[in-house]
C-alpha positions in Angstrom: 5.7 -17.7 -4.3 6.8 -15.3 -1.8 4.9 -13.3 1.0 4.4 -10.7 -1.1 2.6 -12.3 -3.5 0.7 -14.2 -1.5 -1.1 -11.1 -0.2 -2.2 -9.6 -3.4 -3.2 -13.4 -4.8 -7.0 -12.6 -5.3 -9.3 -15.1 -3.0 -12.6 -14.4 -1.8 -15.6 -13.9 -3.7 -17.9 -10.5 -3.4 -20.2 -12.7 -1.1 -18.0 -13.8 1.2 -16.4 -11.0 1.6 -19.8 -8.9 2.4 -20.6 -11.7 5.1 -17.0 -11.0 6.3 -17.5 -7.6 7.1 -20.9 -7.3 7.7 -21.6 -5.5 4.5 -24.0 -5.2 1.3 -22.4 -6.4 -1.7 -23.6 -3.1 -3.3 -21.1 -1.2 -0.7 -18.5 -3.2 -1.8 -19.6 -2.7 -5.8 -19.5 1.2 -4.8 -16.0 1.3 -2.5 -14.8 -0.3 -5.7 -16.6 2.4 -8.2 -15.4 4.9 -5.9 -11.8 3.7 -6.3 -11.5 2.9 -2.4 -10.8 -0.6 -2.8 -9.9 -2.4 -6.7 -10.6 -6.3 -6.8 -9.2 -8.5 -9.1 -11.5 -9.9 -11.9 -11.5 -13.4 -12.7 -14.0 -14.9 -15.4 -15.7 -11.3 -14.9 -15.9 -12.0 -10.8 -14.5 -10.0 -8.5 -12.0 -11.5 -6.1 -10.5 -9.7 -3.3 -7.3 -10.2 -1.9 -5.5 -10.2 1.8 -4.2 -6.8 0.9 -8.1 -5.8 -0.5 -9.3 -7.2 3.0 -6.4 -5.1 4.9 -7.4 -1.9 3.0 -11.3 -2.6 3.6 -10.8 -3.4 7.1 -9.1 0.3 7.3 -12.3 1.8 5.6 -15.0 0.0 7.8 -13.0 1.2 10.8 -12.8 4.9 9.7 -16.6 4.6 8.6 -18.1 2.6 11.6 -15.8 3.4 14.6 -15.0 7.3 13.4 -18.2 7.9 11.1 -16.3 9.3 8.1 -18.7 9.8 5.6 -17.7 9.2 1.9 -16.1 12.6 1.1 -13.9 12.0 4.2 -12.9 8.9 2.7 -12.1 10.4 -0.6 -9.9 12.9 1.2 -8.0 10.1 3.9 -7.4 8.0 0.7 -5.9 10.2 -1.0 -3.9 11.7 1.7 -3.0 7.7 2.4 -2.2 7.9 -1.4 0.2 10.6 -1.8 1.9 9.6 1.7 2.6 5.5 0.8 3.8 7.5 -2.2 5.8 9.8 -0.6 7.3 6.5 2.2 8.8 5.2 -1.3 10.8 8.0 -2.2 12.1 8.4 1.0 13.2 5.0 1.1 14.6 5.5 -2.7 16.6 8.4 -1.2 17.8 6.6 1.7 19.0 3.8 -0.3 20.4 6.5 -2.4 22.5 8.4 0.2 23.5 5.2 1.6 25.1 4.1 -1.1 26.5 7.7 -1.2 27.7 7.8 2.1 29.4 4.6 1.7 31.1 6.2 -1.3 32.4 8.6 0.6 33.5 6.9 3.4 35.6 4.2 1.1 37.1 7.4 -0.3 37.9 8.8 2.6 39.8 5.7 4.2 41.3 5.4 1.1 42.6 9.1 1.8 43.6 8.7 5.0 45.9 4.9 4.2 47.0 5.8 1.0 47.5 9.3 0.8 45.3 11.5 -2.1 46.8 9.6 -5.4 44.2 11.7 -7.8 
């Protein structure tokens, strides 16, 4: 199992969690209603992953430390949203114009030692 998939391999129960972060259960229950967080269900119990704990970490710090409220929240998640979103085109792109540019390049050289033979 790689790295990846450790990290989204659902762990803690709702309960330890809560204790984890100093939070209700019923905050957690309503992040999760609200679609700011999205625990995996086993035998109907949530279980929250090192990624879920990473993302919740990032919404008790922007609620505790900066006092966004929830309609903040909705907005910053989104905006999080659209720009991880965003990151992966970019990186689809890149990988595209690499490959492009190495194209080009091979073409060229082949230009430039063998003449234009098209």
């Amino acid at each position: 199992m790689s790295k990846r998939d450790d990290s989204s391999r659902p762990l803690y129960v709702i309960s330890v969690v809560a204790e984890m972060f100093d939070l209700h259960p019923q905050t957690l229950r309503l992040y999760e209603r609200e679609g700011f967080i999205a625990p995996a269900r086993q035998n109907n119990q949530r279980k929250y992953s090192d990624e879920d704990l990473k993302q919740l970490e990032f919404i008790v710090d922007l609620t505790r430390k900066l006092g966004v409220n929830k309609a903040g929240l909705e907005i910053i998640m989104d905006m999080r949203g659209r720009l991880d979103a965003m990151r992966k085109e970019m990186e689809g792109i890149m990988d595209y114009l690499e490959e492009d540019t190495k194209r080009h390049f091979q073409n060229r050289l082949q230009e430039i030692f063998y003449g234009d033979r098209r």
